[in-house]
Each structure stands twice: as structure tokens, then as C-alpha cells.
DOTOR-555652 format. One record per residue (C-alpha): z, x, y negated; residue number from 1. Coordinates in Angstrom, 3 decimals, always signed. Layout:
N
+----------+----------+----------+------+
!       c3 !       c1 !       c2 ! resi !
+----------+----------+----------+------+
!        Z !        X !        Y !  NUM !
...
+----------+----------+----------+------+
This chain:
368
+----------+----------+----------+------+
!       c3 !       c1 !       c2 ! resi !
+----------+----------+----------+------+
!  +13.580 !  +14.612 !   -2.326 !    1 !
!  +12.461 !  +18.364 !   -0.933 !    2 !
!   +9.042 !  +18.523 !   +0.277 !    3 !
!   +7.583 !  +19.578 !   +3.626 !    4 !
!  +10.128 !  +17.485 !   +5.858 !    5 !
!   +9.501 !  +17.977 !   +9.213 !    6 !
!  +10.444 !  +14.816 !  +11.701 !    7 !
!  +14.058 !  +13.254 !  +11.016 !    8 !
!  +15.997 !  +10.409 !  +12.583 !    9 !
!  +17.710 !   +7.559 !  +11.313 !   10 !
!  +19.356 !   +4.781 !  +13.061 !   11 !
!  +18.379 !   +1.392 !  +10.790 !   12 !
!  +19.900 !   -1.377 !  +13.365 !   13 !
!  +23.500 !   -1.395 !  +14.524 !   14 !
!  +25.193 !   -3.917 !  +16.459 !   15 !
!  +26.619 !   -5.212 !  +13.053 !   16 !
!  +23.323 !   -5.223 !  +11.559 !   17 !
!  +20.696 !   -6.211 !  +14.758 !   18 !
!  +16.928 !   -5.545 !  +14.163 !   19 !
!  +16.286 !   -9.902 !  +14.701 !   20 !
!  +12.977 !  -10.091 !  +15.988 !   21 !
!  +10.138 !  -12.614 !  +15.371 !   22 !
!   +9.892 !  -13.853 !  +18.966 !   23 !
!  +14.030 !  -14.689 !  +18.738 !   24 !
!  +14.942 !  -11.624 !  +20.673 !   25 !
!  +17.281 !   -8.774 !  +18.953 !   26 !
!  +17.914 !   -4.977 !  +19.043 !   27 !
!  +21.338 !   -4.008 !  +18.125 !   28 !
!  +20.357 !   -0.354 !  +17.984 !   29 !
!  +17.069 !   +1.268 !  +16.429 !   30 !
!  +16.311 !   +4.597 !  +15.747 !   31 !
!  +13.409 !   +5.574 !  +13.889 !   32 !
!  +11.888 !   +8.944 !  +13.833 !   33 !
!   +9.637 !   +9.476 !  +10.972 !   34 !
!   +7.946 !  +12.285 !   +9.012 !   35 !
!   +7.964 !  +13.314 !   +5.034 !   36 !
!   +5.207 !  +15.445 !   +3.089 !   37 !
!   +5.718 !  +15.843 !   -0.478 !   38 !
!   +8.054 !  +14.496 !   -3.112 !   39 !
!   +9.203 !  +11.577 !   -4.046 !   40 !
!   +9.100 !  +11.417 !   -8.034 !   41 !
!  +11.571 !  +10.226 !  -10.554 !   42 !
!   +9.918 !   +7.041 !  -10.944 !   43 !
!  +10.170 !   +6.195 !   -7.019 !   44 !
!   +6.435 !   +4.906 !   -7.813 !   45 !
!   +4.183 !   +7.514 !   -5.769 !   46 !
!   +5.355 !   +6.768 !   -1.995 !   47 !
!   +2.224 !   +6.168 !   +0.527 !   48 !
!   +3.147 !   +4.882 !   +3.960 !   49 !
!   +1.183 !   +5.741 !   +6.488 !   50 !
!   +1.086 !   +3.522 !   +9.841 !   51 !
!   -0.567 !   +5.125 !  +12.868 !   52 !
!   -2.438 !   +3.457 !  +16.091 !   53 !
!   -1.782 !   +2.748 !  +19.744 !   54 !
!   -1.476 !   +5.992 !  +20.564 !   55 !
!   -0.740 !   +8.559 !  +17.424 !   56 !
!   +2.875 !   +9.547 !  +16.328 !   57 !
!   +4.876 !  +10.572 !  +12.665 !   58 !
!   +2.721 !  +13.772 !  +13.090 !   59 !
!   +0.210 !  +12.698 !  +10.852 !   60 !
!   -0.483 !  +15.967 !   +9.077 !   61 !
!   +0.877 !  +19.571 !   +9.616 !   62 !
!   +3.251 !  +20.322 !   +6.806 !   63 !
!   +2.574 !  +24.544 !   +6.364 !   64 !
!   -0.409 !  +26.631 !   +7.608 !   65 !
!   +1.390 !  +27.375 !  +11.153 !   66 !
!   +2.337 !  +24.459 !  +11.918 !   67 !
!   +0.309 !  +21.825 !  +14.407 !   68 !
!   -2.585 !  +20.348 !  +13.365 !   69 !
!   -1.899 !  +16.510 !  +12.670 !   70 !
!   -3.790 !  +13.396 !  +14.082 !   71 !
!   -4.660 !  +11.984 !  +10.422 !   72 !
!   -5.438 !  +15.673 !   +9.002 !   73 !
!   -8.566 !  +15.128 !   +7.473 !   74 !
!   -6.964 !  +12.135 !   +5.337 !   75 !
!   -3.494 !  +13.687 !   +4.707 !   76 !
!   -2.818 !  +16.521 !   +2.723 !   77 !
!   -3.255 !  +19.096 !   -0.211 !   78 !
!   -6.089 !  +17.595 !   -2.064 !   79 !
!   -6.988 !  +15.062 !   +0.683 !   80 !
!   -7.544 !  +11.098 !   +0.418 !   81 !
!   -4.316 !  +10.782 !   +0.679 !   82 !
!   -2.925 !  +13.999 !   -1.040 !   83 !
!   +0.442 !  +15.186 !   -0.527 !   84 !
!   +0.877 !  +17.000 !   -3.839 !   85 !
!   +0.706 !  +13.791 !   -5.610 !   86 !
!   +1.583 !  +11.490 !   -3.353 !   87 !
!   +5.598 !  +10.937 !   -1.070 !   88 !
!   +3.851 !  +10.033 !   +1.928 !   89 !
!   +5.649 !   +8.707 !   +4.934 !   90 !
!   +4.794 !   +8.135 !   +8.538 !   91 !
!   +6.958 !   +7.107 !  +11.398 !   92 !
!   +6.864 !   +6.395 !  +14.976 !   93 !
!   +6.153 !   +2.677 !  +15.948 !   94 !
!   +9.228 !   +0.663 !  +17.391 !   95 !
!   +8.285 !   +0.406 !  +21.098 !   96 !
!   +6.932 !   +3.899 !  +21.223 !   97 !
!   +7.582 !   +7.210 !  +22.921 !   98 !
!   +8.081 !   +9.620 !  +20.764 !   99 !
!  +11.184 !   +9.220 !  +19.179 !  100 !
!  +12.157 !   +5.772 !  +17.881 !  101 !
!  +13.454 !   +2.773 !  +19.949 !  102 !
!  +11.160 !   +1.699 !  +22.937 !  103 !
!  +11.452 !   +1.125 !  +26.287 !  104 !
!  +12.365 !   +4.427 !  +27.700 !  105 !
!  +15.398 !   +4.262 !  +24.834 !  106 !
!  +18.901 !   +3.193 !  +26.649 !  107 !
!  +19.569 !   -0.655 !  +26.374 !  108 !
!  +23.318 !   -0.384 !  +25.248 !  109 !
!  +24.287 !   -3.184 !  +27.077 !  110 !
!  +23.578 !   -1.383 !  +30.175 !  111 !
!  +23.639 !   +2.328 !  +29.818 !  112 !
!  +20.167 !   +2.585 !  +31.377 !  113 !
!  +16.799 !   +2.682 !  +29.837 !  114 !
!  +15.501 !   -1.284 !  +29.161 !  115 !
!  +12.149 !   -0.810 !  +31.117 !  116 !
!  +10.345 !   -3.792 !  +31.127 !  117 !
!  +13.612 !   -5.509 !  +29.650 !  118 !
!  +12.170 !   -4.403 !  +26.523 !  119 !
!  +11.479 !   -7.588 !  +24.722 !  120 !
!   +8.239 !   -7.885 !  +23.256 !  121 !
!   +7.043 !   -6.926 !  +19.880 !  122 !
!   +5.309 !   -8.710 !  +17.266 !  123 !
!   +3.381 !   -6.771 !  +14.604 !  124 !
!   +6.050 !   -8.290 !  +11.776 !  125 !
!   +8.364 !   -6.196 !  +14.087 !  126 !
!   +7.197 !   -3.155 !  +13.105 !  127 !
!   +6.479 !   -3.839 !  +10.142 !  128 !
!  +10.436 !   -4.514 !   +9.742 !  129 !
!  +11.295 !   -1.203 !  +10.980 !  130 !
!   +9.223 !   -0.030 !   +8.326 !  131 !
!  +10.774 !   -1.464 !   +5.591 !  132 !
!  +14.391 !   -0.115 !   +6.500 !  133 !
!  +13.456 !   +2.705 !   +7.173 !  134 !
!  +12.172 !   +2.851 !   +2.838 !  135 !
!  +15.682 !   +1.251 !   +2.355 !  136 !
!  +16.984 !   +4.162 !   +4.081 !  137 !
!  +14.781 !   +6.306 !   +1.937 !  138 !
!  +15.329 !   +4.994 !   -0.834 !  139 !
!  +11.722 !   +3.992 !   -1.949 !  140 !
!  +11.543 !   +0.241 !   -3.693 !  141 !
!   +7.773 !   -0.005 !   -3.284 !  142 !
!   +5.041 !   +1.706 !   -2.062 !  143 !
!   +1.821 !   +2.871 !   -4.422 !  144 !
!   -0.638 !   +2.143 !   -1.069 !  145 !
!   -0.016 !   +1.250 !   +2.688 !  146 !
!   -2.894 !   +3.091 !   +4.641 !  147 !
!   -3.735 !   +2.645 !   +8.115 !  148 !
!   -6.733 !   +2.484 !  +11.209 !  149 !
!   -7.041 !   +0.752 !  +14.197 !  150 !
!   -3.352 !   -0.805 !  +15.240 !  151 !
!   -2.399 !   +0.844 !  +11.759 !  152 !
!   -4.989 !   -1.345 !   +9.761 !  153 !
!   -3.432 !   -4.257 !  +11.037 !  154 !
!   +0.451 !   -3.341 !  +10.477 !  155 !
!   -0.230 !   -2.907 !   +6.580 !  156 !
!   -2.337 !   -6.562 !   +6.576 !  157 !
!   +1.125 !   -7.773 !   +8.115 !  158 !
!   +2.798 !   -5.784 !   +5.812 !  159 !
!   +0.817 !   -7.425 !   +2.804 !  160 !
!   +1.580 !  -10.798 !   +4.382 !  161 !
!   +5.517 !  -10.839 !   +4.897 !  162 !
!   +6.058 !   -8.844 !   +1.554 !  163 !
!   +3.314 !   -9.528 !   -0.634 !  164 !
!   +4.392 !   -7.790 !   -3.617 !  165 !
!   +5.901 !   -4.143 !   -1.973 !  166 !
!   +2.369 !   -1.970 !   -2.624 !  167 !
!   -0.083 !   -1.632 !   -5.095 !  168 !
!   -3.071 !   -0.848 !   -2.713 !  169 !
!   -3.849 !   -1.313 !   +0.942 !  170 !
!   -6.250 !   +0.857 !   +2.909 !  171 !
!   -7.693 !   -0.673 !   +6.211 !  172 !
!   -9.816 !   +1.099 !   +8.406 !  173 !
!  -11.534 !   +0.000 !  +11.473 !  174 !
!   -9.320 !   -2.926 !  +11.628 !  175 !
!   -8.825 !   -6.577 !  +12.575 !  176 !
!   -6.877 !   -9.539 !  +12.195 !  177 !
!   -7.841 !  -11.055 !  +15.459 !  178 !
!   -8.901 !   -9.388 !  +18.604 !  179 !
!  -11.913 !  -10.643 !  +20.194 !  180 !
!  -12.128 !  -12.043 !  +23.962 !  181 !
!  -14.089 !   -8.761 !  +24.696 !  182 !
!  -10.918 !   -6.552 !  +23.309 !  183 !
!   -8.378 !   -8.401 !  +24.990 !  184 !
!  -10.417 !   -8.235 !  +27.732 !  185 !
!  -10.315 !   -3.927 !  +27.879 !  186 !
!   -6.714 !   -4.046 !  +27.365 !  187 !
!   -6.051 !   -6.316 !  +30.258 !  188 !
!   -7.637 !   -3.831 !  +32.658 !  189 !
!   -5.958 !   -1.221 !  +31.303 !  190 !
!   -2.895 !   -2.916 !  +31.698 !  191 !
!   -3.401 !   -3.606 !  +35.239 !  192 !
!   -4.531 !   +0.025 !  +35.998 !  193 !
!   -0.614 !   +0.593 !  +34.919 !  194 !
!   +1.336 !   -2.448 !  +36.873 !  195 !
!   -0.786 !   -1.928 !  +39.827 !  196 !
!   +0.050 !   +1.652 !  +40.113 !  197 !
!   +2.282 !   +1.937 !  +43.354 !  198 !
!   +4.776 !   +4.055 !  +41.168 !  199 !
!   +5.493 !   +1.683 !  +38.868 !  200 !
!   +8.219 !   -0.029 !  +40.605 !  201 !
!   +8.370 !   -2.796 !  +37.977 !  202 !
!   +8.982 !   -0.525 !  +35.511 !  203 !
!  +12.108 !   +0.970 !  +36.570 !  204 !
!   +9.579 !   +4.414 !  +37.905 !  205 !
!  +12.401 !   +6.497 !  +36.320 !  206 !
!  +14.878 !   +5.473 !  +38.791 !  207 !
!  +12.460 !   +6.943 !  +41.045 !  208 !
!  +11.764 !  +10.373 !  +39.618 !  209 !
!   +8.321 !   +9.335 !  +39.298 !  210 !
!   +5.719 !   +7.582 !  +36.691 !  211 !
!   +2.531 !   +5.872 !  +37.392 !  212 !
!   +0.134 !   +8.565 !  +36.079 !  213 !
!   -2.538 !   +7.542 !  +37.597 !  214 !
!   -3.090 !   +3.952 !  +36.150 !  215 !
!   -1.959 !   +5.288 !  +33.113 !  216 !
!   -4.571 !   +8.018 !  +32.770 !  217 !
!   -7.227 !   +5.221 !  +34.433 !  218 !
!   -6.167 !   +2.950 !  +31.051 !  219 !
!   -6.821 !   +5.849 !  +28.693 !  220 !
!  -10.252 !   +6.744 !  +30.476 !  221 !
!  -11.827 !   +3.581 !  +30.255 !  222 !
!  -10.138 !   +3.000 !  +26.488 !  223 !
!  -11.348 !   +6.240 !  +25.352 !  224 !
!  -15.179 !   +4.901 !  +26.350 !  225 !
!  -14.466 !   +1.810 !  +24.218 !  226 !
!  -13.551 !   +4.218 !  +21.147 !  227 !
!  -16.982 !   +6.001 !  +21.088 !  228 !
!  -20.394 !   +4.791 !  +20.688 !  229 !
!  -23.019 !   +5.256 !  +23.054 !  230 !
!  -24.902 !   +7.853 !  +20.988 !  231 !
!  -22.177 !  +10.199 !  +20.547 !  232 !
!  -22.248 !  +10.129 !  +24.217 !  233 !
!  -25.583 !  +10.597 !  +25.100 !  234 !
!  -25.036 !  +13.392 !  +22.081 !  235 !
!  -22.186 !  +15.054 !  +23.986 !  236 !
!  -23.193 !  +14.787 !  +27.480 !  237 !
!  -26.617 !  +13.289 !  +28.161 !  238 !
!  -27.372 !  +13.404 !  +31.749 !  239 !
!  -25.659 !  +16.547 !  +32.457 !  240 !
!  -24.320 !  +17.458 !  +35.543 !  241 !
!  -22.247 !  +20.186 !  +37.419 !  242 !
!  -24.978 !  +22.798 !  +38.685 !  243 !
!  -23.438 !  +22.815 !  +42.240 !  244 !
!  -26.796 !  +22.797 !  +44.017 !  245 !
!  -25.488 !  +19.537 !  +45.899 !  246 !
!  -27.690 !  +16.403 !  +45.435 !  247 !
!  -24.810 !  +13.522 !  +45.453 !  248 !
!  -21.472 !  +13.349 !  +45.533 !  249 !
!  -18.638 !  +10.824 !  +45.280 !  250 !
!  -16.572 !  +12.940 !  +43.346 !  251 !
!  -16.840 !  +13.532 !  +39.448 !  252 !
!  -20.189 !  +15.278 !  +38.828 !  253 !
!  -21.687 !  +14.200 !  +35.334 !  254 !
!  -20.187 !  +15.706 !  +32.536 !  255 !
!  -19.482 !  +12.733 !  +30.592 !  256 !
!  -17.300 !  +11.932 !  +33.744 !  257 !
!  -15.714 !  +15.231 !  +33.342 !  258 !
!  -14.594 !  +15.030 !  +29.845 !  259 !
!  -12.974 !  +11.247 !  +30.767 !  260 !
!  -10.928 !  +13.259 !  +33.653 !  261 !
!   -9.710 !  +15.337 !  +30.975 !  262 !
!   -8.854 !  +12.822 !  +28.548 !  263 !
!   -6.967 !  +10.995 !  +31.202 !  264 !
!   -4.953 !  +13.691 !  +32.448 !  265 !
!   -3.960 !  +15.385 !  +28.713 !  266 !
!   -2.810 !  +11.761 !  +27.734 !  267 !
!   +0.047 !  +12.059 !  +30.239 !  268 !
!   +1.209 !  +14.757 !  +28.577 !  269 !
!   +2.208 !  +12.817 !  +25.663 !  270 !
!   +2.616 !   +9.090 !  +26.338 !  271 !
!   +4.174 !   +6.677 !  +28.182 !  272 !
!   +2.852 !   +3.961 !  +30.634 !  273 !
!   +5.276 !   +1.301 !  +29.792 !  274 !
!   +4.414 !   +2.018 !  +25.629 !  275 !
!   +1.076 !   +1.234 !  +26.177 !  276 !
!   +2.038 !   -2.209 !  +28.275 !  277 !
!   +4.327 !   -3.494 !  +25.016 !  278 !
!   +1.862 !   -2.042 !  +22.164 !  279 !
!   -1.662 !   -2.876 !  +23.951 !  280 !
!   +0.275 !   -6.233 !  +24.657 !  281 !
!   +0.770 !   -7.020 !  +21.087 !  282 !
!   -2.273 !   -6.305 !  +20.044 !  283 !
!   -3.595 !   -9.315 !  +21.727 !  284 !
!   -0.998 !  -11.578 !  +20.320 !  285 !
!   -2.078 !  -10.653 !  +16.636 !  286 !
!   -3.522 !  -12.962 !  +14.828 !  287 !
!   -1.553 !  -13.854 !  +11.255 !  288 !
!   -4.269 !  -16.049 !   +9.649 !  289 !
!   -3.548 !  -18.721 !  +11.969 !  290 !
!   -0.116 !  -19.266 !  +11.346 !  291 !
!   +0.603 !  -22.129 !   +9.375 !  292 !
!   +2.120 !  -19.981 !   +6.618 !  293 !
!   -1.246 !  -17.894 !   +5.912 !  294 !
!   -2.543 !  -19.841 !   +2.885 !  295 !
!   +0.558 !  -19.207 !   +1.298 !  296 !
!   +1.374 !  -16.043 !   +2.103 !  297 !
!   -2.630 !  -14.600 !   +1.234 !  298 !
!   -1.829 !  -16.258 !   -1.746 !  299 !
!   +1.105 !  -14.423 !   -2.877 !  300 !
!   -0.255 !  -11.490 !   -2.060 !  301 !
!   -1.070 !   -9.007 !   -5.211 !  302 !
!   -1.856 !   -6.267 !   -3.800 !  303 !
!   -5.639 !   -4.274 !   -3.807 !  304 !
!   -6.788 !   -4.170 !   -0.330 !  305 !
!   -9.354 !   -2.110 !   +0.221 !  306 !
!  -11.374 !   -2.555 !   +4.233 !  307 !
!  -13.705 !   -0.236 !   +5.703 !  308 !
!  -15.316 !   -0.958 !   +9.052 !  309 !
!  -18.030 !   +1.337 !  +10.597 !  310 !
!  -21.562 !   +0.219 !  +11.622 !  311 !
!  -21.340 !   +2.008 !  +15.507 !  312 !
!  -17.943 !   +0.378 !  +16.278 !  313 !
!  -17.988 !   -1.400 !  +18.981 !  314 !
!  -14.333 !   -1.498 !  +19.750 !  315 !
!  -13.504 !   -3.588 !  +15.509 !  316 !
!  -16.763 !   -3.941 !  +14.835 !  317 !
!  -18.112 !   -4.941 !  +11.662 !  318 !
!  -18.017 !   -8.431 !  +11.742 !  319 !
!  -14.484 !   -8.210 !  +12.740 !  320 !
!  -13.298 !   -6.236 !   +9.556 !  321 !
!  -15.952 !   -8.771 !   +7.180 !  322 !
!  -14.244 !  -11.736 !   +8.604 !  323 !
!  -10.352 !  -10.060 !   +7.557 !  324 !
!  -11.969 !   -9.144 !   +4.404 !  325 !
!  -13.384 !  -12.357 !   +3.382 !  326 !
!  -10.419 !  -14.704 !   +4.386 !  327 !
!   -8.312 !  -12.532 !   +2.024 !  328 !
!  -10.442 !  -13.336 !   -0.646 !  329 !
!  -11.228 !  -16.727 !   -0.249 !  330 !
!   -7.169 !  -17.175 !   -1.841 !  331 !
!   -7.771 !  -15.027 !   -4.637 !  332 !
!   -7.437 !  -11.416 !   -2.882 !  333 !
!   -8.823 !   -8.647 !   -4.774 !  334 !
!  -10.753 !   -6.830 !   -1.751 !  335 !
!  -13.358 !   -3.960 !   -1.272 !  336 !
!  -15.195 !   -3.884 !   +1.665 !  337 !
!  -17.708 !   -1.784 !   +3.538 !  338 !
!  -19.429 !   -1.456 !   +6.479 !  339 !
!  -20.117 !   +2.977 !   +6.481 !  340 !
!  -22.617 !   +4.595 !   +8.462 !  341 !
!  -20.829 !   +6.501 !  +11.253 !  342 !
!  -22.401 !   +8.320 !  +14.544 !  343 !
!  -18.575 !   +8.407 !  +16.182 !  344 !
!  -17.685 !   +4.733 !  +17.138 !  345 !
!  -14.105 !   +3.470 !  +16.228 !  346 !
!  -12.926 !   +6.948 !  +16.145 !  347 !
!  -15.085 !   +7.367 !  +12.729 !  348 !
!  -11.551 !   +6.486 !  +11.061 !  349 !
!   -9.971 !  +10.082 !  +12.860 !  350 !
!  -13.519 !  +11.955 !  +11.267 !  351 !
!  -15.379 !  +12.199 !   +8.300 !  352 !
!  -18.881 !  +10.760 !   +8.658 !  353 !
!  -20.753 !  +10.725 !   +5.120 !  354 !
!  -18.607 !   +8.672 !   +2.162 !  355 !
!  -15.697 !   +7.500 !   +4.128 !  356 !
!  -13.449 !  +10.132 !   +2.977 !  357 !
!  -14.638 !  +10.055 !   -0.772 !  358 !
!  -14.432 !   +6.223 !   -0.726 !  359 !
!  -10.642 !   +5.856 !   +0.510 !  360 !
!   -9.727 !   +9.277 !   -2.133 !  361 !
!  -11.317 !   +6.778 !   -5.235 !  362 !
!   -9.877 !   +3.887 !   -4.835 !  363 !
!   -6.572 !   +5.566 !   -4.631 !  364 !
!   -6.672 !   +7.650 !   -7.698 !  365 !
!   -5.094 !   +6.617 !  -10.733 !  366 !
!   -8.470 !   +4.940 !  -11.671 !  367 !
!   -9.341 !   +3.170 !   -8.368 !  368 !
+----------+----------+----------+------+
């Protein structure tokens, strides 16, 4: 298989062969659209998948010198953690997402119009179903390592769990296997922000030549705080303000608010409101070690996890990533876990703060 493939589609559900989904619902079409970097050996044994969060894309790493700078590029690439001279790595969109493969902007064929909020809704094992036809469709038997952050963290656990013996070694970073009350919590306000946006119309704002921008950008304000720690705020911005000679205001004046305006408004250039409903949505529904089939599947499971969490984040803290770590062992899982020092907050998984980096490239060399 060549190397440097840039994004690609596939269709891996037909009406003859429906995508069945684990709340009972189907999809009898499903497109995925995916990225490649390197080459798939003779062996078929070097393939790394990698999942991405709420909000990335396939774009995980640019694939020549001119081309756009990936979200993951300080993991993926030449020489990096996950290094794309050694390694077939693959990333695709999500199912449910906006950039590509099947969501709810994608045209129900039953109707001829775009499903809106007649999406149904996902479970993680959803994705992680997609995922394995679209290596079917590639042509890869197993994976050497399933690495992921954030939303991505949990997709390989589920991964691990439905098929326990398809990789060799699982990276989690600044993950979870449940969300807390205070997570679920953030998400519903975000949520509203969206469905209480007066051009949302239900969902159907396409019909109206409109979108609800404004609760969406609201959403990714107040997520973006939740992704940072306080001291790379008070880093960034302090107390600053706007040196307008004016005493008060109601209007933005402090530069942390500012930079939130900013993040708001260049989310809307690349995401969708009703994507961030369905994948903030099932989020909160996660939660695979209470099923009644956990034992047994952590059991089966032979695969070398390895779990990072990061001491300022707030958003999966510590204790949240611990917890994952140590129910996977308690059946006989062969897990690594550590809590790194990090100044950034959940987005510590995007950086490089002192040993995270080095930690995720050792365990998976040939002798990690």
C-alpha cells in the first residue's frame, strides 16, 4: 500500500449489508472518510489506528512539508510516538461527524433529505464498528496499537472490549470510562446553548438557509474553559484588559474573554451544531464496565493497555483515568498507568509537557 495517502472514501454499509447499531437502530448507507500515512508491510502486522476526539477529524498529521499542519502532529509522524516510517497508521472521521463520513448532515436515503435530528443515536461500540470495516476494507487483520485522547481514549477501551484480541497495545490518554456528574453536567449546557438557539428549528436549520452559530460557538466557549487549567490561564491572560481608557463595560473587555470570542467564532468554521448534540450526547451514555458483560469481556482481553492521565486535568482528571486503569487490571489486564505533570489541562494530550511524548514512543517500540 503507497504511502502518503491523503483523505479517501469508502462506503462500508449498503442497504444489503446495514451498519446494525447497538441501540437497535440501522444505517443502510455509511461512508467513511479516513486518512493513510505510511505503508502497510508484508506481514499486515505494523497498522496503528488512530481515533480522534469530539471535535478533531482524519487529519491527524500532515503527510509532506506543504501540506496542513495536523491536530495529533506532535504524536504522528517521521520519528514521532507514533512514527509513520515504521508504522501504517490510520485515522478516520467518527460516524456522526462532519467532515466526511455518515452523520447527520449526510442524506437519509429513505427520504432524500439530510436526517437532522432523525439521526439515531450513537453508542461508542458504533464507532468502534465503523472502524473495524473500514480495516476490512483495508485489508489490515489486526492492529499493532489502537491510540487515542479524550473521546479517542475511550473508543479504543471499547475497542479492547468488543474485540479483545484485534491489537497488541492500547494507548489512552486523558481518558475515561465513565463521565462524572460534573462532565455531563458541561455538556448539558452546551447542548442547550445549541437547541435553544432560535435558528435551530429542531434541527432542520438547513431548510432554513441558516445554522445556530451562536449556541454553537457559546458550547465551544465554555468547553474550551473546561479543557485548560486555571494556570495556563492566568499564564496567558492574567488580568489583562483592552487599554480603551473606559472603566466598565458590558461588552468583552478582558483578554481571556477575547481569546474565548475567538475560539467560538473559528469553531464554526469547521463543525457542526447538530455533531456536537449526537457525539457530546454519547459521551454521557458511556460507561462499558457496567454492563453485565464487562467481567467477561476485561477478561478476554490480551491486549497491553497503556493509560496516561495528567495531574492539571480537570475535565478526566486523574482519578478518572486510575479508576479505568485499575478495573482493567483487577481481571488480569496488563496496564501502565501514570498520572504526568502537565501545566495545559486536558489539552496536555494535543502538547508535549515533560515525558509524555517519550513515555507513549517506549512502550510502543519493539521493546515496550
Amino acid at each position: 500500500m503507497s504511502d502518503h495517502t491523503h483523505a479517501q472514501r469508502v462506503v462500508i454499509a449498503t442497504v444489503d449489508d446495514p451498519l446494525v447499531l447497538r441501540g437497535g437502530g440501522r444505517l443502510d448507507h455509511v461512508e467513511v472518510v479516513y486518512e493513510t500515512w505510511g505503508s502497510l508491510n508484508a506481514a499486515r502486522d505494523n497498522a496503528v489506528f488512530v481515533a480522534h476526539a469530539l471535535t478533531g477529524d482524519a487529519h491527524a498529521a500532515a503527510h509532506t512539508e506543504d501540506d496542513r499542519r495536523g491536530w495529533w502532529h506532535r504524536m504522528v509522524g517521521p520519528g514521532k510516538p507514533v512514527d509513520t516510517d515504521r508504522f501504517f497508521v490510520i485515522c478516520p472521521n467518527l460516524l456522526g461527524g462532519c467532515r466526511g463520513t455518515t452523520g447527520p448532515l449526510s442524506i437519509d436515503p429513505a427520504t432524500g433529505s439530510p436526517y437532522g435530528m432523525d439521526f439515531p443515536l450513537l453508542h461508542m461500540a458504533d464507532l468502534v464498528e465503523a472502524h473495524r470495516r473500514l480495516l476490512r476494507h483495508l485489508g489490515v487483520p489486526r492492529l499493532y496499537a489502537g491510540v487515542g485522547g479524550s473521546l479517542g481514549g475511550m473508543q479504543i477501551l471499547q475497542w479492547m472490549l468488543d474485540a479483545p484480541d484485534i491489537m497488541d497495545k492500547a494507548v489512552l490518554v486523558a481518558a475515561s470510562a465513565r463521565l462524572s456528574a460534573e462532565n455531563i453536567a458541561f455538556s448539558s449546557v452546551g447542548r442547550q446553548a445549541i437547541l435553544r438557539d432560535p435558528d435551530f428549528h429542531d434541527g432542520r436549520y438547513f431548510e432554513h438557509d441558516t445554522r445556530p452559530a451562536h449556541g454553537l460557538a457559546v458550547a465551544r466557549m465554555m468547553a474550551h474553559i473546561t479543557y485548560v487549567s486555571p494556570d495556563s490561564l492566568a499564564t496567558k491572560f492574567g488580568h489583562e484588559r483592552d487599554t480603551t481608557g473606559v472603566e466598565m463595560r458590558m461588552e468583552p473587555d478582558y483578554a481571556v474573554e477575547h481569546y474565548l470570542d475567538h475560539q467560538g467564532s473559528t469553531f464554526l468554521d469547521r463543525f457542526d451544531a447538530l455533531t456536537y448534540l449526537y457525539l457530546s450526547r454519547l459521551l454521557d451514555y458511556f460507561d462499558p464496565f457496567s454492563e453485565p458483560s464487562a467481567d467477561a469481556a476485561i477478561r478476554a482481553i490480551r491486549t497491553r493497555v497503556q493509560v496516561t492521565s495528567f495531574d492539571s486535568d480537570w475535565r478526566f482528571d486523574a482519578t478518572q483515568g486510575r479508576r479505568l486503569a485499575e478495573r482493567l487490571r483487577e481481571d488480569g489486564v496488563e496496564v501502565d498507568f501514570t498520572v504526568v505533570a502537565s501545566p495545559y489541562g486536558h489539552d496536555s494530550f494535543l502538547l508535549d509537557p515533560p515525558g509524555y511524548l517519550d513515555r507513549v514512543r517506549a512502550f510502543l517500540s519493539p521493546a515496550g
